[in-house]
VOGU-3710 file (C-alpha; in Angstrom, 3 decimals, decimal comma):
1> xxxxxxxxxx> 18,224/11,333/6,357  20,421/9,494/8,776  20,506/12,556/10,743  16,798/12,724/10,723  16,480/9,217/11,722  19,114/9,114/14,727  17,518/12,475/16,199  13,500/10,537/16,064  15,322/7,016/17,626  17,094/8,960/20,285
11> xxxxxxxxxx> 13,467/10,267/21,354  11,904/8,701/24,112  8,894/6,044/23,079  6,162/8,413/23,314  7,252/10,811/21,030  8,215/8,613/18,477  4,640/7,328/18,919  3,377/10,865/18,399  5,836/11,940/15,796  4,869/8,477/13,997
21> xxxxxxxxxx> 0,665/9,332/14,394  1,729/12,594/13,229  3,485/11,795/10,280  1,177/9,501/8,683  -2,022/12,641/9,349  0,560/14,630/7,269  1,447/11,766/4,823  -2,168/10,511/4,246  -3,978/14,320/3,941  -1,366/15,030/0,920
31> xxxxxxxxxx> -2,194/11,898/-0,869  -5,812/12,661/-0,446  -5,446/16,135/-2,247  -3,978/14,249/-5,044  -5,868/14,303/-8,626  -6,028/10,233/-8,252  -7,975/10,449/-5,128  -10,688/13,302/-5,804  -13,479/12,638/-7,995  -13,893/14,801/-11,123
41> xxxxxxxxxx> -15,386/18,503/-10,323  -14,131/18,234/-6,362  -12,103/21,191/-5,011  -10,842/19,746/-1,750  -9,636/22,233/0,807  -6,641/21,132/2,449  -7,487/21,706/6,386  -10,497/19,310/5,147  -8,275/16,587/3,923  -5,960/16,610/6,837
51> xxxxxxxxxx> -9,192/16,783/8,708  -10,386/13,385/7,436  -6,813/11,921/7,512  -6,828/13,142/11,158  -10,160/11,058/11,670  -8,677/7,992/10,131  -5,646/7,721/11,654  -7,321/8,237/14,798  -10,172/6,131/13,702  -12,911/8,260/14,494
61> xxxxxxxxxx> -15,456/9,041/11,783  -16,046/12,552/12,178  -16,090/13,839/8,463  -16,433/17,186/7,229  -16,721/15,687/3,327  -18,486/13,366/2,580  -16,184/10,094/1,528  -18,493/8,640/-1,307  -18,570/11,984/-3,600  -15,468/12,963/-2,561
71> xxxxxxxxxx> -12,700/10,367/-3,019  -12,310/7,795/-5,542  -12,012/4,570/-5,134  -7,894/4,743/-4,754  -8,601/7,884/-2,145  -11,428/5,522/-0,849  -8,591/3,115/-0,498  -5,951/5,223/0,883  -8,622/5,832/4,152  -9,103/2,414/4,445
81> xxxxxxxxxx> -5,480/1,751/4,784  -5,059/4,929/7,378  -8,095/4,051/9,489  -6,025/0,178/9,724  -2,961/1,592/10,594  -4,695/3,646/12,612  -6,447/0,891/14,269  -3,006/-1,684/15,091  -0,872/1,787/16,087  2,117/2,536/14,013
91> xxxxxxxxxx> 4,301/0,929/15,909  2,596/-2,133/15,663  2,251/-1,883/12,211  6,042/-0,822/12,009  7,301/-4,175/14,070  4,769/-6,408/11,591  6,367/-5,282/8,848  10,476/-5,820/10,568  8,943/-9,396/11,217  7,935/-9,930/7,562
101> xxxxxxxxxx> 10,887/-8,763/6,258  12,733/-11,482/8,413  14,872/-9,172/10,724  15,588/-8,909/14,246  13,483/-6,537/16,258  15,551/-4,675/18,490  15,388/-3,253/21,788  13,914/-0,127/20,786  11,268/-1,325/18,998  10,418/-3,523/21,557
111> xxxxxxxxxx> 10,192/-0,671/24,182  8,233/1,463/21,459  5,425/-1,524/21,154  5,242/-1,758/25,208  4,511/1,996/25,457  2,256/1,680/22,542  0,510/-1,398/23,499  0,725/-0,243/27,741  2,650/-3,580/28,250  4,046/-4,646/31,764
121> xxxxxxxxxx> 6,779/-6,152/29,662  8,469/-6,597/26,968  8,532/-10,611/26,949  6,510/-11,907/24,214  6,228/-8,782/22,197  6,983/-10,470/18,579  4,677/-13,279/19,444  1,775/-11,159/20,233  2,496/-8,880/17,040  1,744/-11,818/14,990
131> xxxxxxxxxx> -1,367/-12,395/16,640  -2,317/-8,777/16,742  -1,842/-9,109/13,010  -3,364/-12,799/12,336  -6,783/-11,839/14,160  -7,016/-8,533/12,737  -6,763/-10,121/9,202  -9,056/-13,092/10,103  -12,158/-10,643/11,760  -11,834/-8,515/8,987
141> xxxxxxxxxx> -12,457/-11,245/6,291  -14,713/-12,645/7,589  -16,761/-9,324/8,097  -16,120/-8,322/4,229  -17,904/-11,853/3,637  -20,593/-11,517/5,902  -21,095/-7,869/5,012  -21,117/-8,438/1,203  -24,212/-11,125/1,891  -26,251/-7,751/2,802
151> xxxxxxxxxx> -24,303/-4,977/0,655  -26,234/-6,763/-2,631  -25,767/-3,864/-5,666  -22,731/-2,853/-7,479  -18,742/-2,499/-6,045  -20,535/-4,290/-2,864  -17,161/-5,956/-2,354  -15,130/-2,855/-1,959  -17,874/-1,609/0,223  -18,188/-4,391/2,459
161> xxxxxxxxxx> -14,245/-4,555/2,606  -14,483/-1,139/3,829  -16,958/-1,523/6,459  -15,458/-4,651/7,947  -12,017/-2,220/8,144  -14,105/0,438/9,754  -16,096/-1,568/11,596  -13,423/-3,829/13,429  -11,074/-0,913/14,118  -13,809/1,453/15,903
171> xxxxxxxxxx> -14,019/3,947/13,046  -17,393/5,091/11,812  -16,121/5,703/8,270  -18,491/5,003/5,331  -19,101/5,056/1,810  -22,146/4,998/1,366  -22,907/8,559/0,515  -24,431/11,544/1,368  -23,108/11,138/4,725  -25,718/8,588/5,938
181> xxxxxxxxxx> -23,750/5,826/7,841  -26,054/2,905/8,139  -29,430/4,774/8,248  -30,900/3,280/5,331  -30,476/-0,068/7,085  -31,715/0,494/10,409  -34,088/-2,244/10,628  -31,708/-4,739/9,177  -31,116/-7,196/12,044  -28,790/-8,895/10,186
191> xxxxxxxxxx> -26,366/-5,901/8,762  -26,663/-4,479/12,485  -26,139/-7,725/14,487  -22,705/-8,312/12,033  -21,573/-4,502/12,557  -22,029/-5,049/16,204  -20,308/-8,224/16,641  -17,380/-6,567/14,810  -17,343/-3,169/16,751  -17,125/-5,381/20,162
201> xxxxxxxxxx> -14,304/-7,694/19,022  -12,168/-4,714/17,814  -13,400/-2,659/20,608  -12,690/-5,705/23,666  -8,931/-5,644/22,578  -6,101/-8,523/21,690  -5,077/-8,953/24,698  -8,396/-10,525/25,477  -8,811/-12,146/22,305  -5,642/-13,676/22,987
211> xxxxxxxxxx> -6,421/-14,694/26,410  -10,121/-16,201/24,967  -8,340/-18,268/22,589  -5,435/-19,833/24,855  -7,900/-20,426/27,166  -10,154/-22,159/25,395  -13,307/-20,003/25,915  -13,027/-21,250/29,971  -14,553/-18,802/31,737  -12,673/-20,163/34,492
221> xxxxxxxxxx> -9,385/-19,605/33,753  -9,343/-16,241/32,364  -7,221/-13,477/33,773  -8,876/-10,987/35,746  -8,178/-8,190/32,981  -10,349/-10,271/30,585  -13,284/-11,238/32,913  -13,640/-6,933/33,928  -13,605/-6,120/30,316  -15,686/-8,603/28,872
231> xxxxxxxxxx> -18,495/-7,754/32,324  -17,974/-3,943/31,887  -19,024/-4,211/28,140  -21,758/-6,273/28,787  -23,121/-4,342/31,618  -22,277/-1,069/29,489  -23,691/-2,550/26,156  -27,122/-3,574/27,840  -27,425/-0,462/30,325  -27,208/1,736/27,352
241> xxxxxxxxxx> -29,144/-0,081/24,789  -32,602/-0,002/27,872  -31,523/3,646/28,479  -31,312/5,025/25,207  -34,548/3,000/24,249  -35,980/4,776/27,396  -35,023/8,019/26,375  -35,688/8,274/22,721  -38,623/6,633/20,427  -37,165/4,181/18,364
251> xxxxxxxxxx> -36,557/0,594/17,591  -35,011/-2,343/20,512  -32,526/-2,501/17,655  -31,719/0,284/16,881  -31,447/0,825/20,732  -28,528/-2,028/20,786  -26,898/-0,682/17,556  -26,481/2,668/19,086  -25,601/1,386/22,604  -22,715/-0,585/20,654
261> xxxxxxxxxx> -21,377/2,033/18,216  -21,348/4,727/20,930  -18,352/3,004/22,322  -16,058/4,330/19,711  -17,655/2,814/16,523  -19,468/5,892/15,165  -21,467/4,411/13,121  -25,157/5,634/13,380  -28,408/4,202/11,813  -30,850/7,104/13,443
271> xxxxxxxxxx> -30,491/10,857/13,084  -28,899/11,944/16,434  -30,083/15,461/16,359  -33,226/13,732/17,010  -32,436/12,250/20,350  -33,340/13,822/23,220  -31,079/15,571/26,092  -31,527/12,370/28,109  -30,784/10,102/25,437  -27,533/12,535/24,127
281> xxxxxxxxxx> -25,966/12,416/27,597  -26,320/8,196/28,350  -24,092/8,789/24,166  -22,294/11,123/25,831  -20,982/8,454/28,964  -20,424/5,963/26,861  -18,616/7,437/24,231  -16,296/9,148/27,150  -15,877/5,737/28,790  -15,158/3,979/25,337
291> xxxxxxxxxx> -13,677/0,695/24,722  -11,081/-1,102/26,710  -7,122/-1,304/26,785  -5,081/-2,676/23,775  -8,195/-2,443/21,385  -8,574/-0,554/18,141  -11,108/2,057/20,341  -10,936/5,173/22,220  -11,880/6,553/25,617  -10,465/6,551/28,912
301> xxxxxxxxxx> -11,819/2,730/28,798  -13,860/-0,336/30,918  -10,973/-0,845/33,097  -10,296/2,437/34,121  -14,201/2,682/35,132  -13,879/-0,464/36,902  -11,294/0,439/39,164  -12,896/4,103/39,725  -15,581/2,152/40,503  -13,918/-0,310/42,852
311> xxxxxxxxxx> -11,884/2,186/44,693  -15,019/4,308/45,362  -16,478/0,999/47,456  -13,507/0,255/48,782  -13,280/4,089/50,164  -16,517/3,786/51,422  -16,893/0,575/52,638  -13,287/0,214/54,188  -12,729/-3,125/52,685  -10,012/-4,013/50,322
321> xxxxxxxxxx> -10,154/-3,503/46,266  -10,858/-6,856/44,830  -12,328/-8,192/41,474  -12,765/-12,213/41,177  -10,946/-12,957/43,948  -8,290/-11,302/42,579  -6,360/-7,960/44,364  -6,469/-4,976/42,642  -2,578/-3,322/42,634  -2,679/-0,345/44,763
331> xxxxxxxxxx> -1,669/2,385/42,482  -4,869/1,298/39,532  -6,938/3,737/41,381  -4,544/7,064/41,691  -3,528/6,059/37,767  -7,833/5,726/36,954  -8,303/8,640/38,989  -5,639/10,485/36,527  -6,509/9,468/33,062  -10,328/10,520/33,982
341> xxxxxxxxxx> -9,140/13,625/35,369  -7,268/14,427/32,590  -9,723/13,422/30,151  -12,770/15,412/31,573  -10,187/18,906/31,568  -9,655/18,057/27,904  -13,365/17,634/26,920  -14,402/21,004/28,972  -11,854/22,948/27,701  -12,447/21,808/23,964
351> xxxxxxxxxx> -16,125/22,934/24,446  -15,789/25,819/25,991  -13,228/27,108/23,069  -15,587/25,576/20,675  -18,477/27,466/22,140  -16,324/31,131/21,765  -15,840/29,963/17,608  -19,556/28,827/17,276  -21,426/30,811/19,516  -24,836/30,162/17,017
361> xxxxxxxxxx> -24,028/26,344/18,001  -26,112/24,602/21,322  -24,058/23,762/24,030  -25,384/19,765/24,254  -24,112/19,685/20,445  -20,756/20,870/21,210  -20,537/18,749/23,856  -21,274/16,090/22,375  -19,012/16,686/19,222  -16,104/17,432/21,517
371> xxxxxxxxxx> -16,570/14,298/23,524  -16,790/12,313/19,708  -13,784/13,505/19,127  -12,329/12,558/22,164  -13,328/9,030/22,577  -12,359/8,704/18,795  -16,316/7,709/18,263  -17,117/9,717/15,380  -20,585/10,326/16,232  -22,414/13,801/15,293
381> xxxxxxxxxx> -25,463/15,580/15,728  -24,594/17,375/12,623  -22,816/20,194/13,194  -19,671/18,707/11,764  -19,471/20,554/8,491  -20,344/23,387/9,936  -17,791/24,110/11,672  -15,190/27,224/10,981  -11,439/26,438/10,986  -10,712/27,221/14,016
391> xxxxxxxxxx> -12,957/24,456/15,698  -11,835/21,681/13,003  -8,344/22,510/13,863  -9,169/21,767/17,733  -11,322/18,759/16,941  -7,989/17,396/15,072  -6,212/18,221/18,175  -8,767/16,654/20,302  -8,935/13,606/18,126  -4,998/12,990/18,339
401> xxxxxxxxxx> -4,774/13,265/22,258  -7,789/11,152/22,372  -6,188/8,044/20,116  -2,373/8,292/22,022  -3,987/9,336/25,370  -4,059/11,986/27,722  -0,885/10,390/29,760  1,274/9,982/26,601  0,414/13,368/25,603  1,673/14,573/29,342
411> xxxx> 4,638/12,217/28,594  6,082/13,921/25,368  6,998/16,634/27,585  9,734/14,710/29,553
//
């Protein structure tokens, strides 16, 4: 064991980050196959629980079994804990638990939480671990009491638990059954409006949080990393929610809703296979752009559109890259440019294999499951549990380089 352990530390910080993500898939799919988590009469196939673990760790939602008939409420519970220790990062999680304990955190884990976390620095780090850990705790108790207003028949309080854990970490788990998500409450505002609110504030990130709360809620003196994010949402959040409503007959509401939870929630209150090709691809942007840095969500994120966006005017224009008065560093653009890159080669190649396995499947599905997977959304059209074993296996793959990130994933090879 001490062999074991001095090989992982002597690993560079990315792929003790992998080997950690890894681990727990592995960990969590085994405890799901146990007797204690199945419900009586289910015959669980393994590549299907490490399928769902996959999901959870990654928070993503993309199920292939549905989580009410399947698990009981102790495999309902294991989830819940892998979709929140999928949601802080494991090393996060890891450091928490070295600060309860009372010990020192050392160098190491220090450098592990600023690759984790994409930190400038390491100043700070046990600080902002406790806060990571303090807000998460505080959103998501006040969503389980907020949720279980709404959730008003039997074991509502494990339910709405489990929804505020979902919900606040970006993953469109559910267990509600018969793999509806939220449709039976579609023209809920309240349910919606709470699920929303919690999707944001897990998808906007700590660091903002943090920077919100210091600050006071002054506008003013914000950093420039908080004013782009919270703008980019907004603009993102409203631009989708006319769009989709444009594109697709259904409610204002459920226009918002969706706008939200495409940005790595997953949750869905209308039957996407519904949608039309205009209203799949304005799901398919926003799931690829996804949520923004240091957050519980996926996708190459706001910032990383902002400065793409910023460096494209400045190219044309001939005038320097600025946001609120503030100068953009010089190398945001080449490492935008990268991680988009990247990310676009990963989503065509996943749907072009795809496409070889399921050749019976449309192209705009695949597409759009492949991109799910990517941004760690979670959102389907419904061709999920279809899907042979080749193509789950590549979603899980997908999923994973889509929650560490294409450039740790180019990283654990140097």
């Amino acid at each position: 064991i001490l062999r074991i352990k001095k090989f992982v530390m002597s690993q560079s910080p990315a792929r003790i980050i992998a080997f950690g993500f890894a681990a727990t898939i592995i960990l969590g799919s085994l405890i799901l196959m146990l007797p204690i988590s199945l419900n009586d009469g289910v015959n669980l196939k393994y590549i299907d629980s490490l399928y769902t673990a996959t999901s959870a760790v990654c928070v993503t939602g993309l199920i292939t079994v549905d989580p009410a008939n399947t698990f009981t409420p102790f495999g309902r519970f294991i989830l819940a804990v892998l979709i929140q220790i999928g949601g802080l990062g494991i090393t996060s999680l890891g450091t928490g638990i070295i600060i309860a304990m009372g010990k020192r955190v050392n160098f190491k884990s220090r450098s592990l939480v600023k690759e984790a976390l994409n930190l400038n620095s390491g100043k700070g780090i046990v600080k902002f671990i406790k806060e990571i850990f303090f807000t998460t705790i505080s959103f998501e108790l006040i969503g389980t009491i907020l949720s279980f207003i709404d959730f008003s028949f039997s074991k509502a309080l494990g339910i709405s638990a489990f929804h505020s854990i979902a919900a606040f970490n970006n993953s469109g788990f559910d267990i509600l059954g018969n793999f509806q998500s939220l449709a039976a409450y579609k023209n809920n505002v309240y349910l919606n409006v709470v699920t929303c609110m919690l999707i944001i504030l897990g998808g906007i990130g700590f660091f903002v949080i943090k920077d919100i709360k210091t600050n006071k809620f002054k506008w003013k003196s914000l950093s420039m990393h908080s004013k782009v994010v919270i703008w980019v949402t907004i603009i993102l959040i409203i631009f989708g929610a006319v769009m989709i409503k444009l594109t697709n007959n259904i409610t204002w509401l459920g226009a918002l809703f969706n706008s939200v939870s495409a940005r790595t929630a997953g949750f869905s209150t209308f039957n996407l296979s519904n949608f039309s090709n205009a209203g799949i691809i304005v799901m398919i942007v926003l799931m690829f752009i996804g949520a923004s840095p240091g957050s519980t969500g996926g996708g190459i994120k706001t910032t990383t559109v902002f400065v793409l966006f910023k460096g494209i005017v400045s190219a044309a224009t001939n005038k320097g890259e600025k946001a609120f008065k503030y100068a953009i560093p010089k190398n945001a653009f080449r490492k935008a440019a990268v991680v988009t890159v990247l990310g676009i080669n990963v989503v065509l190649i996943g749907t072009f294999l795809i496409s070889i396995f399921e050749p019976q499947l449309e192209l705009r599905d695949i597409l759009f499951e492949v991109v799910s997977a990517y941004g760690t959304v979670g959102l389907t059209t419904g061709i999920t549990t279809s899907l042979s074993a080749a193509s789950k296996i590549l979603s899980m793959i997908i999923m994973f380089i889509g929650r560490l990130g294409p450039m740790t994933i180019v990283t654990l090879w140097y």
